[in-house]
C-alpha positions as MATLAB code, in Angstrom:
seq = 'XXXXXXXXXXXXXXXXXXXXXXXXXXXXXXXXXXXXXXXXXXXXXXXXXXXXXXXXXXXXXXXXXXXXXXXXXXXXXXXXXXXXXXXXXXXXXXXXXXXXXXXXXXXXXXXXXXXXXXXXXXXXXXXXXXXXXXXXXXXXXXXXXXXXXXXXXXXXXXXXXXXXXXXXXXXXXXXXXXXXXXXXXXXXXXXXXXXXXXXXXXXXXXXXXXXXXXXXXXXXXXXXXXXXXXXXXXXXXXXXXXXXXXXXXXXXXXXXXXXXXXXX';
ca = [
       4.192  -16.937   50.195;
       0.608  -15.299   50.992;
      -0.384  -18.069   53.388;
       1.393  -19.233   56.678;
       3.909  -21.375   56.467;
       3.165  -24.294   58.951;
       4.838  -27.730   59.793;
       3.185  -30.768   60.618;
       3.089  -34.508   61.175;
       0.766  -37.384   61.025;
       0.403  -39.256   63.755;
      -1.109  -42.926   63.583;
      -2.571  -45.411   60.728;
      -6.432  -46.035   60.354;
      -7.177  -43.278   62.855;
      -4.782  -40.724   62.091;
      -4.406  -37.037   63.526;
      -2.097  -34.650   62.253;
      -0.040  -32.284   64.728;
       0.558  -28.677   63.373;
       3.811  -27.253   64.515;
       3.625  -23.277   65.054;
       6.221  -20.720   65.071;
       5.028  -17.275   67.003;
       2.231  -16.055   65.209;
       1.299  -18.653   62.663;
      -2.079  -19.522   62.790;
      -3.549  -22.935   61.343;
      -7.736  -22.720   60.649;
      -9.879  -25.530   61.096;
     -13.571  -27.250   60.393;
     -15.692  -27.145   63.653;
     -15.273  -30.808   65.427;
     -11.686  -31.504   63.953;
      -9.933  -30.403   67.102;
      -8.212  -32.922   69.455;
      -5.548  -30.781   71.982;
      -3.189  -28.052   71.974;
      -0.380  -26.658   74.568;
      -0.965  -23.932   76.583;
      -0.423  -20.728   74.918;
      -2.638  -21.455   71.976;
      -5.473  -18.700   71.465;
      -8.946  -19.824   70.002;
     -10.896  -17.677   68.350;
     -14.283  -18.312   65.828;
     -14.054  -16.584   62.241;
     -16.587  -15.843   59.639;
     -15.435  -18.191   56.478;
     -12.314  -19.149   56.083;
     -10.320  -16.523   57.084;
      -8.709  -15.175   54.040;
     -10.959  -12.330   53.329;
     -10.889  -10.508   56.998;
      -9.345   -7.481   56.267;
     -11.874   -7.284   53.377;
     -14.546   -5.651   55.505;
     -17.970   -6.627   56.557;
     -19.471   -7.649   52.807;
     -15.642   -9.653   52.498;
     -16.443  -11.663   55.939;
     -20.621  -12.464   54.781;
     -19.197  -13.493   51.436;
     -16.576  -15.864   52.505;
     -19.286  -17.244   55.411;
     -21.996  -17.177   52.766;
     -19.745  -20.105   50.523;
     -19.498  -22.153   53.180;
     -23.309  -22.218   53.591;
     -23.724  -23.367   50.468;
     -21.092  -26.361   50.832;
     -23.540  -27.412   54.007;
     -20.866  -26.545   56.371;
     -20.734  -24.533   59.377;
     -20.796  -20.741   58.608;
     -18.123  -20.753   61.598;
     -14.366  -22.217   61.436;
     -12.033  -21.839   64.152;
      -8.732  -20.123   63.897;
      -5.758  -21.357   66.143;
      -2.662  -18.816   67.025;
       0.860  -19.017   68.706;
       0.156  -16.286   71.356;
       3.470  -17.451   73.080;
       7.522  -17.044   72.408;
       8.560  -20.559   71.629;
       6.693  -23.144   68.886;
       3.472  -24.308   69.893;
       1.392  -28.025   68.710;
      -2.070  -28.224   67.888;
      -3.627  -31.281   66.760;
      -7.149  -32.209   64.453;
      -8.454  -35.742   64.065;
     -10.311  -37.449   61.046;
     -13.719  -38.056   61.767;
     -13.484  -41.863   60.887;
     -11.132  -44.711   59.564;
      -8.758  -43.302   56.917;
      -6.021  -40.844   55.916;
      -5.216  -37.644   56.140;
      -4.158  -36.327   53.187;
      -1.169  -33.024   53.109;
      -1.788  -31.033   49.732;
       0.408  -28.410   49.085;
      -1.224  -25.842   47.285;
       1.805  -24.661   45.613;
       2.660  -28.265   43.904;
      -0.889  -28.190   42.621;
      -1.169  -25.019   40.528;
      -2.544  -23.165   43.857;
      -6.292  -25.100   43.378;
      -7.231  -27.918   44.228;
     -11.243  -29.656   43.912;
     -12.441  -31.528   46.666;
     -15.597  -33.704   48.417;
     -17.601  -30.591   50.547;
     -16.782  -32.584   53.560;
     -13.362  -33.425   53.003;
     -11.449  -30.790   54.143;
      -9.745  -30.749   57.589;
      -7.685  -27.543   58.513;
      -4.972  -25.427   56.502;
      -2.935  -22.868   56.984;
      -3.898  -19.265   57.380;
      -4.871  -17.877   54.020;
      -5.517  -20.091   52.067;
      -9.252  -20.110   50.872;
     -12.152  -22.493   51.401;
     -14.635  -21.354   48.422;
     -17.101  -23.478   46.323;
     -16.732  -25.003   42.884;
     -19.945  -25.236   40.874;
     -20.465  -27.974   38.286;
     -20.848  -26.989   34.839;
     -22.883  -29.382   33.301;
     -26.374  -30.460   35.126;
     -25.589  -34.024   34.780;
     -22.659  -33.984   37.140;
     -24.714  -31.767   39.394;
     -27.790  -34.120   39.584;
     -25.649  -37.205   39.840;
     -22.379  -36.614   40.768;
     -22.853  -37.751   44.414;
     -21.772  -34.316   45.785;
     -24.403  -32.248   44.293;
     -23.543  -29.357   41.873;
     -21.004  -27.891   44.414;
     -17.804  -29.180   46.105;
     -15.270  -27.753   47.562;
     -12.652  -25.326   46.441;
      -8.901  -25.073   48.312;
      -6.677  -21.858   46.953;
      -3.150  -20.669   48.126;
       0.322  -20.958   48.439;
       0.280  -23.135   51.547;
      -0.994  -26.085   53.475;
      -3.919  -27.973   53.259;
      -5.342  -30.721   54.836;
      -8.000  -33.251   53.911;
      -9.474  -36.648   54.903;
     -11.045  -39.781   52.940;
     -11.587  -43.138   53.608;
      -9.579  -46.381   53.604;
      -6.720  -46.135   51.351;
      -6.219  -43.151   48.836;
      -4.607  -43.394   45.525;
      -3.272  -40.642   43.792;
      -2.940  -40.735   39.886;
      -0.897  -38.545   37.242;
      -3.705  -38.403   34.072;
      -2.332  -37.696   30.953;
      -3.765  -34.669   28.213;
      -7.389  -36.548   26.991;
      -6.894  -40.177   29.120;
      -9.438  -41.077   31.241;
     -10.076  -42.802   34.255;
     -13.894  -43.860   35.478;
     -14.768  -44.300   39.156;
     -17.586  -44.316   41.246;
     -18.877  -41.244   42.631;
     -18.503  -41.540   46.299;
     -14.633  -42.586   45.780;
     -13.458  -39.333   43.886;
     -11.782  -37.214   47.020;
     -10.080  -34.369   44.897;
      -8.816  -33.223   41.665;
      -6.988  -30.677   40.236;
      -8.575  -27.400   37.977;
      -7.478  -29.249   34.864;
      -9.178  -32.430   34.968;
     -12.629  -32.068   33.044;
     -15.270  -34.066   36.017;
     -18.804  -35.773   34.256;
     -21.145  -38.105   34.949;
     -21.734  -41.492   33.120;
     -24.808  -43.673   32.989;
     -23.977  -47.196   33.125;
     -24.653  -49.256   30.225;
     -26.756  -52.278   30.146;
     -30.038  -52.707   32.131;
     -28.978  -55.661   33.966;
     -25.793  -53.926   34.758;
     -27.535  -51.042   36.062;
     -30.038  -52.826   38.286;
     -28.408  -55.601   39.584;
     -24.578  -54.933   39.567;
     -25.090  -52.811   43.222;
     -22.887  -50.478   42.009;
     -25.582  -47.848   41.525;
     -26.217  -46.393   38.095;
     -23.626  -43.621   37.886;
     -20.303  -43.442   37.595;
     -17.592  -40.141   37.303;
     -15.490  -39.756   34.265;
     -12.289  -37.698   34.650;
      -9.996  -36.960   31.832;
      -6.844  -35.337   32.339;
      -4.445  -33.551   32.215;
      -4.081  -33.288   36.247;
      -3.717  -34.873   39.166;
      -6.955  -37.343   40.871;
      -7.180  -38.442   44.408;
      -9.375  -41.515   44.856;
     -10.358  -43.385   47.837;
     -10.955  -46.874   48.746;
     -13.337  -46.330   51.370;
     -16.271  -43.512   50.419;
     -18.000  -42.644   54.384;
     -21.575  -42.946   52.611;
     -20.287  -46.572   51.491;
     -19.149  -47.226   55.309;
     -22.648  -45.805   56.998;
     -24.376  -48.377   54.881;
     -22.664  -51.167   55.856;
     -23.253  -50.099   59.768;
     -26.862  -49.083   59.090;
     -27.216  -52.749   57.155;
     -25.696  -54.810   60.133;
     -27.395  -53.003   63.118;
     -29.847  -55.318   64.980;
     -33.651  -55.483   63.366;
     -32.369  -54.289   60.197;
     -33.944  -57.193   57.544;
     -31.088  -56.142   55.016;
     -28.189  -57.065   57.833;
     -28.970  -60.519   58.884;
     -27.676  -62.441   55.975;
     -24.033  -61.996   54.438;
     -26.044  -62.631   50.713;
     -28.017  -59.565   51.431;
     -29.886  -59.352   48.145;
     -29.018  -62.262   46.154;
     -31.097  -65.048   44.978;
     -29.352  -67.072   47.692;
     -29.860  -65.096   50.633;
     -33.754  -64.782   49.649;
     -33.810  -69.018   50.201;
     -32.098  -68.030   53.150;
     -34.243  -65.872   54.984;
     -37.067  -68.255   54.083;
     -35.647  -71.536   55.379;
     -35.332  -68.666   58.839;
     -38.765  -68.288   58.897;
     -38.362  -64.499   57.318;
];
């Protein structure tokens, strides 16, 4: 095994953390803001990238820094080491209601295609690169842009979605259609598209926006209930002053009558 081999365990149910046991040694990397505690004799220390590529030299470090730019994250991630004799626990917490999701690397052909803001920490080595889309139409509508995020090694990884997550076995050539902001991660085999929904009414009045993936296996999909973009607009919707928030029709026929009968 080329990357550290960690133990863990998730703590909790719609705001989970995960607790990353260390032996001397091991170190565990994580995204900047996913940290929650750790016991004293725990070093800190800020890496270029990911990590996997620092006995690669100077142009190794820019390159593995430089991928992460391009996801939108930090060009910084933090590595966490067991400095001390006996095992150590560091924790990370999701970011918002959800589940943390364990992938091992090595059950999943050693790749693994995720959202660009999905991932949470991993053990040491394994690689956080980029995975461009191949055809434009996934890129211009795919929700994450024509990059997400790639996970490589032999070892632990750790990612977060939304609400409840649902992992399904596709068959050679079947094919499952979601929408967009629900598609958390995949593996290399399963072909990823965009689809235009069909109908004009559909399209402009079913408020399930116009686009929708279509992933046909072989592989492995990870979908989740709850997408955060979904979530924010809901909040945004319901804060105070917001037109679109005071009435549980929002943008039906009947919610119009109701606004008016409000004096809206």
């Amino acid at each position: 095994m080329n990357n550290h081999d960690i133990d863990y365990k998730i703590e909790g149910q719609e705001m989970q953390y995960v607790e990353i046991e260390l032996d001397p040694h091991e170190t565990v990397i994580a995204e900047a803001g996913s940290f929650m505690m750790m016991e004293d004799g725990i070093g800190m220390e800020t890496i270029f990238g990911d990590g996997s590529s620092q006995n690669g030299g100077v142009m190794g470090k820019l390159f593995g820094a430089g991928k992460r730019l391009l996801t939108g994250e930090s060009l910084f991630m933090t590595a966490f080491t067991n400095e001390g004799a006996g095992k150590k626990h560091v924790s990370f917490a999701s970011p918002y209601p959800g589940k943390i999701i364990p992938l091992d690397l090595s059950l999943y052909g050693e790749r693994m295609i995720c959202q660009k803001d999905s991932f949470l920490c991993a053990a040491k080595g394994v690689s956080v690169g980029i995975a461009f889309q191949k055809k434009l139409g996934a890129g211009f509508f795919g929700g994450e842009g024509f990059i997400m995020q790639k996970l490589e090694g032999d070892g632990l990884a750790f990612v977060h979605a939304g609400g409840m997550i649902k992992e399904l076995d596709l068959a050679s050539g079947e094919t499952l259609k979601v929408d967009t902001g629900c598609l958390v991660a995949m593996t290399s085999s399963v072909t990823y598209d965009i689809e235009f929904v069909r109908g004009v009414k559909t399209a402009l009045f079913g408020g399930e926006g116009l686009f929708f993936a279509t992933l046909q296996g072989p592989g492995k999909v990870l979908v989740q209930s709850l997408p955060f973009s979904r979530l924010a607009s809901r909040v945004f919707s319901a804060m105070p002053g917001n037109p679109a928030g005071r009435s549980k029709d929002e943008g039906s026929i009947t919610g119009g009558l109701f606004n008016l009968f409000n004096g809206d």
